[in-house]
C-alpha positions, 0 to 999 in steps of 0.5 A: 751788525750795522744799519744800513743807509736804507735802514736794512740791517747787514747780516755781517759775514756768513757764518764758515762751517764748523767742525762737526758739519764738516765731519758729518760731510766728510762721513756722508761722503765715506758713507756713500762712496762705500757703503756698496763694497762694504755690504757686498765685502759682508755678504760674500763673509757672509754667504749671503745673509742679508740681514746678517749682511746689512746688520754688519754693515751698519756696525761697520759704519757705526764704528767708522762714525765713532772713529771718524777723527781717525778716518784716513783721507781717500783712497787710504779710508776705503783700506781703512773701513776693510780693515775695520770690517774685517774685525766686525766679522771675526767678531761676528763669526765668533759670536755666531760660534759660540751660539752654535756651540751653546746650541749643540750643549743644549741638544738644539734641533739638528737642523740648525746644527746642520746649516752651522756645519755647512753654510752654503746648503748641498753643494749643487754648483762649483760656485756653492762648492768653492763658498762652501770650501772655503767656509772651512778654511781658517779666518787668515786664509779666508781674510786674503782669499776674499780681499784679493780675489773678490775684493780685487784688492792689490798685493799692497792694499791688502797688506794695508789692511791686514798690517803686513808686508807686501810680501807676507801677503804674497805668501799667505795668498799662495798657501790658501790657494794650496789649502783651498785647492786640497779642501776642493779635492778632498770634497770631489773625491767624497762625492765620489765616493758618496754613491757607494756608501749609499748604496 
């Protein structure tokens, strides 16, 4: 640090930003570019549980600040935090299982057991029906379905997430269109069929 002429000290060069400052930006920036799609990609899992919704989130973005020397450069870290919110919810989901199981073990009340089996309450709209169907299929179907169709994910960004081919997602997508279709019309002719076991 010099004296100036006037007496006045320089401050000498202005400090260049450190690493970790410019992680915390790199991660505010990821934060707010995506934090909107990746509640939205958790509430639709979700069917539409806000708690369970913004409580996944948060774990998502907490992983991604734990990992942030592993985040991509964009666009490849919105593939990315798919990927990692993938895991949270099958981690989730798990968890959510096992408490439904431990809860029937210990003859828990019906109710709960009964909104365990169908998430989206009585089928009233086609909206309800099809969360509902595809609540029932299994995690890989679902995992394609809501990348592609809600996500509106290309062939080749789902397959980034998924770690597969181009092609295996191509085929995945076709078989849980199939499965989706049958599980829809299997639910059409029990409600069908509902009115005369009733009566």
């Amino acid at each position: 640090m010099e004296i100036g002429r006037e007496g006045h000290r320089d401050p000498g060069p202005e400090p260049t930003p450190t690493a970790d400052g410019d992680q915390r930006l790199r991660f505010q920036v990821l934060y707010e570019t995506h934090y909107s799609a990746i509640y939205a990609f958790a509430l639709r899992r979700l069917f539409g549980s806000n708690e369970d919704a913004a409580d996944v989130a948060a774990e998502i973005f907490a992983t991604a600040w734990r990992r942030r020397d592993q985040v991509p450069a964009p666009p490849e870290d919105r593939l990315w935090l798919y990927g990692v919110a993938r895991r949270v919810l099958l981690r989730h989901q798990r968890g959510a299982w096992r408490r439904a199981r431990l809860l029937r073990r210990l003859g828990a009340q019906r109710s709960l057991d009964d909104a365990s089996t169908d998430p989206c309450g009585p089928p009233g709209t086609d909206g309800e029906r099809v969360r509902a169907a595809i609540a029932r299929l299994r995690p890989s179907d679902r995992d394609v379905l809501s990348l592609v169709l809600w996500e509106r994910l290309s062939h080749g960004e789902a397959a980034a997430v998924l770690g597969c081919s181009v092609n295996a997602v191509a085929l995945r997508l076709h078989k849980a269109r199939a499965r989706l279709r049958r599980a829809l019309e299997a639910d059409h002719e029990r409600r069908g069929d509902g009115p005369d076991h009733d009566a």
